[in-house]
C-alpha positions in Angstrom: -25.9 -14.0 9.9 -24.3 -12.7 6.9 -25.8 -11.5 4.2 -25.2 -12.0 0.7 -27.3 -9.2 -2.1 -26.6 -11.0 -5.2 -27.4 -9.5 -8.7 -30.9 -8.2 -9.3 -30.7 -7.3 -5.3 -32.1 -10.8 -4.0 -31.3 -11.5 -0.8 -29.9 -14.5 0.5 -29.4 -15.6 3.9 -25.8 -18.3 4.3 -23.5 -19.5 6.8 -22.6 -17.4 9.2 -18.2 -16.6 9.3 -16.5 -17.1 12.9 -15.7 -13.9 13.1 -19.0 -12.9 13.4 -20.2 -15.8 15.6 -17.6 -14.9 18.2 -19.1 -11.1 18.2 -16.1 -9.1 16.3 -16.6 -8.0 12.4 -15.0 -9.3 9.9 -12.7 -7.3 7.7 -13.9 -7.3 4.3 -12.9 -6.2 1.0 -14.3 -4.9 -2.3 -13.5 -6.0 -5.7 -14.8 -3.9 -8.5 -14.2 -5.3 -12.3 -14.4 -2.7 -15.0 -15.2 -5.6 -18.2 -17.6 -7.5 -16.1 -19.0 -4.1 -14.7 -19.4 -5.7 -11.1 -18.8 -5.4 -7.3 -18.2 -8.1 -5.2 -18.0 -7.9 -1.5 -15.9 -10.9 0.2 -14.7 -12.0 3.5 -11.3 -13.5 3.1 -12.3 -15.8 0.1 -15.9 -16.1 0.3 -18.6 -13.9 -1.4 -20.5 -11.8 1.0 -22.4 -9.7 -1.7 -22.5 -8.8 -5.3 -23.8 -6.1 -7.7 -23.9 -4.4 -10.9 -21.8 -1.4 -11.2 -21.7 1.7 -13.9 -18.2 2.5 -13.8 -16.4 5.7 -16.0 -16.7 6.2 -19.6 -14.5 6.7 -22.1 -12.7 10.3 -21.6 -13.7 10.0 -17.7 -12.0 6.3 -16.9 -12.5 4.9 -13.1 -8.8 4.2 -12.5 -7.8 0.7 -11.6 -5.6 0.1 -8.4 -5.6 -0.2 -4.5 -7.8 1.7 -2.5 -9.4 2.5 0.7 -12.6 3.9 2.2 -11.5 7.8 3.3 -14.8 9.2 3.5 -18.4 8.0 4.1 -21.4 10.6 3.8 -25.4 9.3 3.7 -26.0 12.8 1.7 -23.6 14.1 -0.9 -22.9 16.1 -3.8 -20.9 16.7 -6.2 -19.0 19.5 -6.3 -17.2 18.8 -9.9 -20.4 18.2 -11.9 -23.5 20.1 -11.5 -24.0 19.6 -7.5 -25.2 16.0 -8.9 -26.9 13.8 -5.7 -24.6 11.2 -4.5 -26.3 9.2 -2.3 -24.3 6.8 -0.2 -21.1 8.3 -0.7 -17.7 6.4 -0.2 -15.3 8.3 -0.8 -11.6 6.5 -2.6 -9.6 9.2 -3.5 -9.4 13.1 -2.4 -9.3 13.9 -6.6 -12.8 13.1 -6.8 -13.2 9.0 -7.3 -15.9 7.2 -5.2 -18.7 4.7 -4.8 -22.2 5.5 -4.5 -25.6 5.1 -5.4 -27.5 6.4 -8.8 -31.0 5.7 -10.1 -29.2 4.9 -13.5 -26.9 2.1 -13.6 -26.5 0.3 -16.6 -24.3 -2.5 -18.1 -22.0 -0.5 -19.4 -19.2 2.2 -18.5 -21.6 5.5 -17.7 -20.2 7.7 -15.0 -17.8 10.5 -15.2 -15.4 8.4 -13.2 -17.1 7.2 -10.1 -18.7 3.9 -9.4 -22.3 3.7 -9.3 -24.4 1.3 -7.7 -27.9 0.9 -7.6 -29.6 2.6 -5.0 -30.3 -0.2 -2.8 -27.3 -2.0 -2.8 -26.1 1.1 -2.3 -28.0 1.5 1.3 -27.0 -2.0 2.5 -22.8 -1.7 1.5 -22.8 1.6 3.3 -23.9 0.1 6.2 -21.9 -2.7 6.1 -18.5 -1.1 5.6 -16.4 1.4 7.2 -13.4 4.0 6.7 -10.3 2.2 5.8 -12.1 -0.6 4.6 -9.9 -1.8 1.1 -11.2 -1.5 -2.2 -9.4 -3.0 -5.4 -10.8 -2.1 -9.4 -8.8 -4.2 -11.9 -9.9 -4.0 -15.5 -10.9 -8.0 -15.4 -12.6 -10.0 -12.2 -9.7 -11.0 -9.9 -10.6 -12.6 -6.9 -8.7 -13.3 -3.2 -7.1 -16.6 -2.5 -5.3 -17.4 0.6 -1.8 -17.3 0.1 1.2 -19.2 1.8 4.6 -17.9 2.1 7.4 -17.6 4.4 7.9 -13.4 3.7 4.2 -13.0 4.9 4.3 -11.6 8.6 2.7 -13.4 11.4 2.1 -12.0 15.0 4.1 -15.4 16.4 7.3 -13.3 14.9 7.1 -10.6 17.8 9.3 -12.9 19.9 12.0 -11.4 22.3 14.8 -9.9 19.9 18.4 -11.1 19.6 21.2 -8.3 20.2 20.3 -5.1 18.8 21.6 -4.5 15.5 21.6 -0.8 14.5 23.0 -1.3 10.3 19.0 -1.8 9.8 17.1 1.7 10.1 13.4 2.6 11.1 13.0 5.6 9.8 9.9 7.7 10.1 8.0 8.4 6.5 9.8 11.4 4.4 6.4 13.4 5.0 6.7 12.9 8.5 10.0 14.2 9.0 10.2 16.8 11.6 14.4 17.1 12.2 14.0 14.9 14.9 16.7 12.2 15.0 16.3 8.7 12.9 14.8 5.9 14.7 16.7 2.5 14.5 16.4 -1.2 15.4 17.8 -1.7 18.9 16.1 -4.7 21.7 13.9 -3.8 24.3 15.2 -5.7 27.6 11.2 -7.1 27.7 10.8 -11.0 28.3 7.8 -11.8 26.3 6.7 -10.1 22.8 4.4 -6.8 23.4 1.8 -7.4 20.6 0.0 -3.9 20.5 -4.2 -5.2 20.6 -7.1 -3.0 20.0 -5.2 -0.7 17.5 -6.3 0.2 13.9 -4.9 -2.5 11.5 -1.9 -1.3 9.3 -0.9 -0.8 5.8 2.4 -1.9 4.3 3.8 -0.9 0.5 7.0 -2.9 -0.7 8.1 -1.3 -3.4 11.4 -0.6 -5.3 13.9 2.2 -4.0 13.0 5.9 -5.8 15.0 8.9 -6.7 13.5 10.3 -3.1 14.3 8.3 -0.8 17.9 7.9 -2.3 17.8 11.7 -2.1 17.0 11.7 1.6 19.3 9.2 2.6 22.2 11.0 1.2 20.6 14.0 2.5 21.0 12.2 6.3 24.3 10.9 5.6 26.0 14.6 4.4 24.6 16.3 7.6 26.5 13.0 9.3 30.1 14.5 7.4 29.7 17.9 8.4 28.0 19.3 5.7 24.5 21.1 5.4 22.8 19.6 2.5 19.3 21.6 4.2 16.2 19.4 6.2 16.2 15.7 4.6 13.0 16.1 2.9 14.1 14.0 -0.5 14.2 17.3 -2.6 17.2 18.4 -4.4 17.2 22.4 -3.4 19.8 24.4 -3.4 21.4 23.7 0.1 21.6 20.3 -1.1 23.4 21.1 -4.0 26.2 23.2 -2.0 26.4 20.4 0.2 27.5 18.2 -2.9 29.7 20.5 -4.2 31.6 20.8 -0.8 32.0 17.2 -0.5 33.1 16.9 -4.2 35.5 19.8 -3.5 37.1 18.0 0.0 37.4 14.4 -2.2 38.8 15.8 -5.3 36.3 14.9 -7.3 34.7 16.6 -10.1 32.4 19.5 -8.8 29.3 19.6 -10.8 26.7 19.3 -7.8 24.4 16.2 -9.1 23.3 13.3 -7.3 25.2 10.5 -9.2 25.1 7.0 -8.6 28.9 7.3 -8.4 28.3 10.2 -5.6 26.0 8.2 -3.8 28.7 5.6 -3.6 31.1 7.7 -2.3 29.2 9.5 0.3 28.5 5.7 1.2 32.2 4.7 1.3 33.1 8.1 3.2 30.6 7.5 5.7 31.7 3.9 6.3 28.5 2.4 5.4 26.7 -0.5 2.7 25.1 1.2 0.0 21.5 0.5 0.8 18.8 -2.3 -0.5 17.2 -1.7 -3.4 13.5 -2.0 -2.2 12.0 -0.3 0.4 9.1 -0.8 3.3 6.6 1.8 4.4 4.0 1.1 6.9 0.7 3.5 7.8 -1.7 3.0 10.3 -5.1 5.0 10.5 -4.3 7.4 7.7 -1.1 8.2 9.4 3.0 7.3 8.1 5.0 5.1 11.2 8.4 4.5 9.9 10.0 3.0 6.7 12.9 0.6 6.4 15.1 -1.3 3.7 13.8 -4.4 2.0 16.3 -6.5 -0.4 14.1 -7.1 -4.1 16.2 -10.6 -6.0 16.3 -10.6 -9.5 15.7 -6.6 -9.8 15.5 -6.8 -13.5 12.4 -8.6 -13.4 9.0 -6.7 -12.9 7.4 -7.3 -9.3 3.9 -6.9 -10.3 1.2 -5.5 -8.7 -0.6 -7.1 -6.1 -2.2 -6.7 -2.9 -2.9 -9.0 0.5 -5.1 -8.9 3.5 -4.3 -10.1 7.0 -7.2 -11.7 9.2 -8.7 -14.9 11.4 -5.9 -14.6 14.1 -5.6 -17.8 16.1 -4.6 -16.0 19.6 -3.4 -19.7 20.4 -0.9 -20.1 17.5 0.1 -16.3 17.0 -1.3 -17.9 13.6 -3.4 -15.4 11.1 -4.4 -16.0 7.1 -3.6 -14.2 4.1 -5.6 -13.6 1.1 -4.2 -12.0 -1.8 -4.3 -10.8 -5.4 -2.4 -10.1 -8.6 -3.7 -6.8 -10.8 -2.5 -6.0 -14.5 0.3 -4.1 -14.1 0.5 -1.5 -16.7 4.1 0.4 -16.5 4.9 2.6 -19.1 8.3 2.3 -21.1 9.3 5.3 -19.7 9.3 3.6 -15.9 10.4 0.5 -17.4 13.6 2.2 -18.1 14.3 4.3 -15.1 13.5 1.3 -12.9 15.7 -1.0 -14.5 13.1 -3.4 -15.6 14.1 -5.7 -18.6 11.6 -8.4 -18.0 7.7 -7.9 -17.8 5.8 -9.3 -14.8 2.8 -11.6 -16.3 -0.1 -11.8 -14.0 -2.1 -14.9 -15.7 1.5 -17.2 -15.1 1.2 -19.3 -11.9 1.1 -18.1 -8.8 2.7 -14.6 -9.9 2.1 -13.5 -6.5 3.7 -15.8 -4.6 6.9 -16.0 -6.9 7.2 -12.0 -5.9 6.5 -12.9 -2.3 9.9 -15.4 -2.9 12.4 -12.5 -4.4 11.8 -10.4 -1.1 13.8 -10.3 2.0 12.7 -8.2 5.0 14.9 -7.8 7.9 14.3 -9.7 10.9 14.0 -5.9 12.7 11.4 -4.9 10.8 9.4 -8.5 10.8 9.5 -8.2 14.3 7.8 -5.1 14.3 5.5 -5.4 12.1 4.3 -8.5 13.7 3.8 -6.4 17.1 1.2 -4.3 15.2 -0.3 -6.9 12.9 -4.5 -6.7 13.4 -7.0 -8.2 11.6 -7.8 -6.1 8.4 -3.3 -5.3 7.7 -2.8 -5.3 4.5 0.1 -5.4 2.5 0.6 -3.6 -1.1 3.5 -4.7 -3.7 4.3 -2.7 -6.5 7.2 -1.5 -9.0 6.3 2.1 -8.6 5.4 4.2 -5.7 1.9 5.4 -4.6 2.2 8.7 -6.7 0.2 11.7 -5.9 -2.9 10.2 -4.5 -1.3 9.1 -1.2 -1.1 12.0 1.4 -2.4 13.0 4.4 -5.6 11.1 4.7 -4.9 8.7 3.3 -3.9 4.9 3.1 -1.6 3.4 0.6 -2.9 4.1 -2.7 -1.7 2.3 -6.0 -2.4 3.7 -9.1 -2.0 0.5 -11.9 -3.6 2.5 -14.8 -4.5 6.4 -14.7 -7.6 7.5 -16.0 
């Protein structure tokens, strides 16, 4: 049966979901609001429990963004503040952000940036979550609504795949790069789709194309000319800066070493190749990178948002599955604004913000197909302007940073 612990811990006994009838947990998500101070727990768009919460105070702000479960420990303590208890433990982030339970949770922003529950709610979420499991703070209450849309990935899409078209590269994450050649999208001579069961449910990111990746790619793409620009690791060092200048000198063009867009271009043009899409696709799975690939962003002047999905209640019949999803308050600084080449703000209160972002992307038919081979129950997918930033690593999911602390 499920369980809902509503505010003031009562306990109240309601329908039981499908997912649980048929023996298999549900995937479940947390939503923690910082004006309304509260956590709620729900199951694709129903409530499953709900609590008060003492989130950061001023100087020591719980940041608001997409996270998951990393760490769970029963005992705990911190090892930033006095070795204070933290029962319940739930670890979000490696830099010292969590849930857990506190004798002293009041209505109003209290902690040094954690979230506190109160000790018995506390007892009952740990038990009823698990590592990976998603967890979303937003400055108001934002809630999951199942969302419709022709981008969204479905495991029907692993169908057998037309001719192999190799212009459309898989290629492992930049942290994951070990020299070993690029992996691209070619057929597999199978008759039936290969949907890979019993695995660990994935995470995508769509987000815009960064100064790294473009790096990298050019990287690749110098080694393909002959030159040695160093390992393709995104980082402009000094091999990579030779490697420029070698290729400025053979072209007769200006020798000055930097990565222009007008260099890019060229390399491009040299090589024989498009210059690439503007967006780009990353997929994790179990705390660990599998491959990256272009996406195409319309209308790049105009702010994507923030906003995050989750995959579940597969029909094994239809190849069917639903999506719930939500819009955060994207808060980009002027700075990013600029560099990204944003003119237009995204507005997360206009209607159905999420879905008109959903509309300006196009995914290769590749990289659907893939994807739909290793969709689970509990995928989610993350859409932002700006990358993950420091907090995603090893260990980690996808996590989105919408407003630092």
């Amino acid at each position: 049966m499920r369980i809902t612990l509503g505010m003031g811990l009562a306990v109240l006994i309601v329908s039981a979901p499908s997912a649980l009838l048929a023996g298999t947990k549900a995937p479940l998500q947390i939503v923690v609001a910082r004006q309304q101070q509260s956590l709620v727990v729900y199951d694709g768009d129903t409530v499953v429990a709900t609590s008060d919460v003492s989130t950061g105070r001023r100087g020591h702000t719980t940041p608001t963004g997409i996270f998951s479960i990393l760490e769970k420990r029963r005992h705990h303590r911190s090892n930033i503040y006095s070795n204070a208890p933290m029962p319940y433990m739930q670890r979000l982030t490696w830099s010292g952000i969590a849930l857990h339970g506190s004798n002293h949770v009041p209505d109003y922003p209290a902690s040094h940036g954690c979230v506190r529950l109160p000790s018995k709610f506390a007892a009952g979420l740990f038990k009823m979550t698990e590592r990976g499991m998603h967890v979303v703070i937003s400055d108001r209450q934002v809630t999951p609504v199942e969302t419709s849309s022709a981008m969204l990935f479905q495991p029907r899409e692993a169908r057998p795949p037309r001719p192999p078209m190799s212009d459309v590269p898989l290629r492992p994450a930049i942290s994951h790069f070990d020299g070993a050649s690029f992996e691209v999208a070619m057929t597999h001579s199978s008759p039936s789709p290969v949907l890979e069961h019993d695995q660990p449910p994935i995470r995508i990111l769509i987000t815009r194309r960064g100064d790294q990746e473009s790096m990298r790619d050019l990287q690749v793409l110098l080694t393909t000319l002959g030159y040695d620009p160093g390992d393709p690791d995104g980082r402009s060092g000094p091999m990579t800066l030779a490697a420029i200048r070698s290729f400025q000198t053979a072209e007769g063009l200006p020798v000055d070493g930097k990565a222009t867009p007008d260099l890019i271009e060229a390399v491009y043009r040299k090589v024989g190749r498009n210059m690439p899409s503007n967006g780009i696709l990353r997929v994790r799975r179990a705390f660990e990178p599998l491959f990256e690939a272009d996406v195409k962003i319309e209308r790049p002047e105009l702010a994507l948002g923030t906003h995050f999905l989750q995959f579940q209640d597969t029909d094994a019949a239809t190849g069917e599955g639903k999506w719930f999803g939500m819009s955060l308050d994207n808060a980009l600084s002027k700075a990013a604004k600029q560099r990204l080449g944003i003119t237009v703000d995204a507005d997360p209160l206009e209607f159905n913000p999420l879905e008109q972002s959903l509309s300006r992307l196009t995914v290769p038919e590749e990289v659907r197909r893939r994807i739909a081979r290793l969709l689970a129950d509990g995928s989610s997918l993350s859409i932002s302007d700006t990358d993950t930033g420091l907090e995603t690593g090893e260990g980690t999911d996808f996590i989105t940073i919408t407003r630092a602390r």
